[in-house]
N, C-alpha and C positions, 0 to 999 in steps of 0.2 A: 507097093510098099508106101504105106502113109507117112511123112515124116514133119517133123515139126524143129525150124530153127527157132531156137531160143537168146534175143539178145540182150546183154543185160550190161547196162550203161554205170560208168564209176559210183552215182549215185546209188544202186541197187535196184533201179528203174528196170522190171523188164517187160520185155516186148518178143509175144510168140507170134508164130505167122506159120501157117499149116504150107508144106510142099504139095503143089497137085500139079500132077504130070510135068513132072522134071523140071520143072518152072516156079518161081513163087517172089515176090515181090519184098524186097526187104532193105530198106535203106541204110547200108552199111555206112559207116561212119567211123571215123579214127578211136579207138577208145577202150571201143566198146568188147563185150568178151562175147565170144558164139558158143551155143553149146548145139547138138543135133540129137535128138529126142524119136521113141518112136509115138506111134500112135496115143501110149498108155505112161508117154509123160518121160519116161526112161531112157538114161541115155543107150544110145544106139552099140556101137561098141569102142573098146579103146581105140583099133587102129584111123577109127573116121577124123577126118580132118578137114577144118576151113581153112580155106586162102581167100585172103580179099586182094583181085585183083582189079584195078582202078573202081569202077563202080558196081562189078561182080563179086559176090561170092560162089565160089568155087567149093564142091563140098566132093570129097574122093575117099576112096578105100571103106564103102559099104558094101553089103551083102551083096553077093553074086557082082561084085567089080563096078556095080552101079555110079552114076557120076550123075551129080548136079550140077546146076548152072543157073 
């Protein structure tokens, strides 16, 4: 499953960063709003959610129970 977080800073600055293999690199920061996108740009679905835990985000409740990290 290709997945794209999308982060978009109070300014309107935003910043995507593609997930490959349950991994991906994304400098979380206080502020900022996440969204999780599939492939084709679109959000994934309603129940998906981010937690930013200390310098993780934490992304749960995708398809087939999938978890990020």
């Amino acid at each position: 499953m290709a997945l794209i977080v999308e982060a978009v800073g109070r300014s309107g600055v935003t910043e995507r960063v593609t997930v490959e293999g349950g991994r991906a690199a994304v400098n979380a920061q206080p502020g900022l709003a996440y969204r999780i996108l599939d492939a084709a740009g679109k959000p994934v679905n309603a129940s998906a959610t981010v937690r930013r835990v200390g310098d993780h985000l934490i992304i749960e409740g995708l398809p087939e129970e999938a978890s990020i990290q």
